[in-house]
N, C-alpha and C positions, 0 to 999 in steps of 0.2 A: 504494500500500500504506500502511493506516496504522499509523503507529509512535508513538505519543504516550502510550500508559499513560492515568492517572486523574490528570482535570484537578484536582481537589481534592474534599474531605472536610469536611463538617461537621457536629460534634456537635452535639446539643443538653443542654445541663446544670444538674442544679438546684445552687442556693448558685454564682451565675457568679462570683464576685470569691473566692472559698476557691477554686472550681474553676482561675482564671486566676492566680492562685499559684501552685497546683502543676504546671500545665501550663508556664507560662514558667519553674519553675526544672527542669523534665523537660528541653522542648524548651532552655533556654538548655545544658545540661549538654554535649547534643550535639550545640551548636554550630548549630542553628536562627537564626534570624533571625523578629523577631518586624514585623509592618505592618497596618496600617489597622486600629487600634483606636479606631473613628470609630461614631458611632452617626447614620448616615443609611441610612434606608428602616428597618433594625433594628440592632441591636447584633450585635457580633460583634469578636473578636478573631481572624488568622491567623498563622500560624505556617511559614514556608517554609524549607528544607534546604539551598538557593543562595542567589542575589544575589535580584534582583527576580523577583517572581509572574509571571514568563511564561515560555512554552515554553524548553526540557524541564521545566520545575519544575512537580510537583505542590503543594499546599499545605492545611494542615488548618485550617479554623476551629472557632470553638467560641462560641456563641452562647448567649443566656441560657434557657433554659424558662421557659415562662409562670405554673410554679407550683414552690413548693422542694420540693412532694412529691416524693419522690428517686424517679426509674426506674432502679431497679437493673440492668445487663445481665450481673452474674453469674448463671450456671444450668447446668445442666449440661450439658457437652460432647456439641456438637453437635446443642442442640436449633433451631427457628426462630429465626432473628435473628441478627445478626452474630456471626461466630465470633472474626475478632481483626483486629488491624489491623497491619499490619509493615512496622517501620521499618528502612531500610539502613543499616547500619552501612559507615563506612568502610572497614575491616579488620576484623581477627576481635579484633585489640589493644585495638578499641576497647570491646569485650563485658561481658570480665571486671573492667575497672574502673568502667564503670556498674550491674556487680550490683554491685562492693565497696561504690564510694563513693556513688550514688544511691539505687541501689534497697533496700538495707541499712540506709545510712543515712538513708531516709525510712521506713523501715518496713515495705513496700510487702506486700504479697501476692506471691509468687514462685511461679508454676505450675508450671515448670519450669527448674529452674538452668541455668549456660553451658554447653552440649553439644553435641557436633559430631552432624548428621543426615546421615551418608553416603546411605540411603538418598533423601534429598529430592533431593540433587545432592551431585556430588564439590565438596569441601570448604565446604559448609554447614554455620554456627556459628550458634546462636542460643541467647537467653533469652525468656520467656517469664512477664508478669506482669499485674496490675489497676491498675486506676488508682484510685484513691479516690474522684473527683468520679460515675463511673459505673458503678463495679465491669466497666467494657470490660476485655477481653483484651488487650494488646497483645505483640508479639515486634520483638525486635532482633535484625537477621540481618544478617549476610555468605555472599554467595556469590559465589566470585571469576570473572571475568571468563577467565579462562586456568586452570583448576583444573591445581595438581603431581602429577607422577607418582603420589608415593603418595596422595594426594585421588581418584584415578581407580582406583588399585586399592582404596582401602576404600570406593569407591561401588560398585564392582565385586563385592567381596565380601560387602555389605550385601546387594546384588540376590542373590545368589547365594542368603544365609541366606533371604531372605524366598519366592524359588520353592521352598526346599525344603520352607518351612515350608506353604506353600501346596498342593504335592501332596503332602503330609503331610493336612492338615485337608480337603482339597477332593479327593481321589481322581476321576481321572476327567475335570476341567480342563483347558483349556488352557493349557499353559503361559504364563506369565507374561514378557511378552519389554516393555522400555522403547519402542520402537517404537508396541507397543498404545495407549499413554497418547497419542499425539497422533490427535490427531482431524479429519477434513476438515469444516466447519463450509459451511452455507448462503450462496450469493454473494448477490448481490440480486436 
């Protein structure tokens, strides 16, 4: 069975040295670890969450574009193209003081303030902002490993509000059961 997530991420950006500014005081804020900022085969700077770039660790680079005409990836929600990229947060403690003291105090675009999504899972916290070097989406999320009692009841009655809302609007439907959302996927 394979369990290993995404081996890693890489942008491409125009203005690389203003972009690796703001990205090393992003990722240093939250305790990132920055390696191989080497320019063999091409340029590229990485940015990983643990110790060294190997398994379990995913890790994001960010590399230069060939021209500074900027590719914006702000647009509107949910058209083609990446939708956002999310980062884990330690705790949920760590959320509210990266809007305060980063994202506030860089000025950032903020898409959506610290808000707990019972719907997504019991006690899911996240924010939700752009980044300047690309106008990307990104989100800062905690989702606990053991969700508390009351995290399971406002996930509980989250679902609850969104089926009624749903045979409200969709008459007719089947009910809306968490079960449905996993899916049995193609073997080889």
């Amino acid at each position: 069975m394979r369990c290993r997530g995404v081996h890693h991420i890489e942008l491409t950006v125009p203005h690389y040295e203003e972009a690796i500014a703001f990205y090393d005081r992003m990722f240093g804020w939250l305790g990132y670890k920055s390696f191989w900022t080497l320019d063999i085969e091409y340029r590229s700077t990485y940015y990983v969450a643990g110790g060294l770039p190997h398994y379990p660790h995913s890790y994001i680079g960010i590399q230069p574009a060939q021209t500074d005409a900027g590719h914006d990836l702000r647009g509107e929600r949910y058209q083609p193209g990446l939708n956002h990229l999310a980062l884990a947060a330690r705790s949920p403690k760590e959320i509210d003081p990266f809007y305060t003291s980063f994202l506030q105090t860089e000025s950032l675009e903020v898409i959506d303030a610290p808000a707990a999504y019972p719907h997504y899972a019991p006690g899911y916290y996240a924010v939700f902002f752009r980044d300047p070097p690309l106008g990307a989406t990104w989100e800062l999320a905690f989702m606990p490993l053991v969700p508390s009692p009351v995290a399971l009841w406002k996930s509980w009655q989250a679902w609850k509000r969104i089926r009624a809302e749903r045979r409200r609007e969709k008459p007719g439907q089947p009910p809306l059961r968490m079960k449905d959302a996993l899916r049995k996927l193609p073997g080889k």
